[in-house]
C-alpha positions in Angstrom: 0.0 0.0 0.0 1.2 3.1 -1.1 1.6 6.2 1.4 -0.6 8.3 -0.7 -3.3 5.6 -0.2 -2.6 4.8 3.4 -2.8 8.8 4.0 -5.1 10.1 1.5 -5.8 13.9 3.5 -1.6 14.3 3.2 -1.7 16.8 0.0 -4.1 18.6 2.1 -2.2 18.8 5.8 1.2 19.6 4.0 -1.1 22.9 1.9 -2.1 23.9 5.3 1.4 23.9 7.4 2.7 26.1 4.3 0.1 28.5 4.5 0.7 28.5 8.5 4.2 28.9 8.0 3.5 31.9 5.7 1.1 33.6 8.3 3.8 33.0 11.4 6.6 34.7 8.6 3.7 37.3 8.0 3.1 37.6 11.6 7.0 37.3 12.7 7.6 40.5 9.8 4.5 43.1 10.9 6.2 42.7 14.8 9.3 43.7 13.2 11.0 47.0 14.6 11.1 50.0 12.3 14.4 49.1 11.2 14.0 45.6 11.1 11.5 46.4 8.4 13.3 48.8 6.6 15.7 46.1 6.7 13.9 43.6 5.4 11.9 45.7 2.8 15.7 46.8 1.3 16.5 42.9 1.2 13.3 42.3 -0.7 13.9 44.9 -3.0 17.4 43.4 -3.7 16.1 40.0 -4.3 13.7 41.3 -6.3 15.7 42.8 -8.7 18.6 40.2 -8.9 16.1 38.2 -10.2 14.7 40.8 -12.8 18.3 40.7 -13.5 18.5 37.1 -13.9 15.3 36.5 -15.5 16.3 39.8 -18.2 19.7 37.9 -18.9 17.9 34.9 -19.5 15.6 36.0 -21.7 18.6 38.0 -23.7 21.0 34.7 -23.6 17.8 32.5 -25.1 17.5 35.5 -28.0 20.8 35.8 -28.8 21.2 31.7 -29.2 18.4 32.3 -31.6 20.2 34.7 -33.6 23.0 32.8 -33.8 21.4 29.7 -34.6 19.3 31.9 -37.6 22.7 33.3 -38.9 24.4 29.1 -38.6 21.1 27.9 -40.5 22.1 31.0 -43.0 25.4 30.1 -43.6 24.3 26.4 -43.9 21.9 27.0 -46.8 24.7 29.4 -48.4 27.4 26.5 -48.3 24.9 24.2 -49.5 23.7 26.1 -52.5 27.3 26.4 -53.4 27.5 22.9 -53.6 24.6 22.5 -55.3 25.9 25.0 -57.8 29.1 24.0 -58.3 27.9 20.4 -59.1 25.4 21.8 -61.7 27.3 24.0 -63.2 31.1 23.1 -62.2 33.6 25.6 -60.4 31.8 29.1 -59.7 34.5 32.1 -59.8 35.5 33.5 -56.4 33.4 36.9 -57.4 30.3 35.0 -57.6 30.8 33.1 -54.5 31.5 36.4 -52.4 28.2 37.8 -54.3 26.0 34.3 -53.4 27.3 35.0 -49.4 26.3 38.6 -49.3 22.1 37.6 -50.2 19.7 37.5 -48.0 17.8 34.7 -46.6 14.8 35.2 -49.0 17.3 35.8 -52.4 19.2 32.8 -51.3 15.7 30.7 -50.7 14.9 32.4 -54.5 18.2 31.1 -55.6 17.4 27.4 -54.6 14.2 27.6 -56.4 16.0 28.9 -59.6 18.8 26.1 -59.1 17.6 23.4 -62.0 16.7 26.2 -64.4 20.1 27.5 -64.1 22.1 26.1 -67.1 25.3 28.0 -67.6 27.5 30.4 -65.2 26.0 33.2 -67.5 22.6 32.3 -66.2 23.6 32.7 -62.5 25.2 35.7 -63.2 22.5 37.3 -65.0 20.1 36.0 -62.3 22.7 37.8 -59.6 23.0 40.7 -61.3 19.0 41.4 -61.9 18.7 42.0 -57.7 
């Protein structure tokens, strides 16, 4: 037999000796002195914002992975449409390359679409040079 069976009130006894311990803390901080308070209340207020601090830098780390991941998923696409480039329509000249990495994410995407109808180096750089 489980303990949750044998005591089946427990979730309820253990809700009611937190909230008891939160009215004796309640209790034990309106008895405080003047300066116990003001104590206190500057020790909440630092708490309080070291974790506005923590929760901002968080959120900031968990944005800028997300930036960085957008830019790695970038460069991913980039290197593969070389590839699929260079396979289609053999070695592609260093000043076509540097003009493929300078698109954007939607003229690269464009690009990708364009890659079967793509049949000479002229036709890549005639689609390059029409942005």
């Amino acid at each position: 037999m489980s303990a949750k069976n044998r005591y089946p009130n427990q979730d309820r006894y253990i809700n009611l000796l937190t909230d008891f311990e939160h009215l004796f803390e309640v209790s034990e901080i309106a008895n405080f002195s003047a300066q116990e308070q003001d104590a206190y209340e500057n020790s909440l207020k630092y708490y309080r914002d070291l974790q506005n601090v923590v929760t901002t830098s968080r959120q900031e780390g968990i944005e800028q992975g997300r930036q960085e991941e957008r830019l790695q998923s970038v460069k991913r696409q980039r290197s593969l449409l070389l590839k699929q480039l260079s396979r289609k329509l053999g070695d592609i000249p260093e000043p076509l390359q540097i003009q493929i990495g300078q698109l954007s994410l939607t003229s690269l995407e464009a690009l990708g679409e364009m890659l079967f109808d793509l049949e000479s180096e002229e036709d890549l750089r005639k689609w390059l040079n029409r942005l």
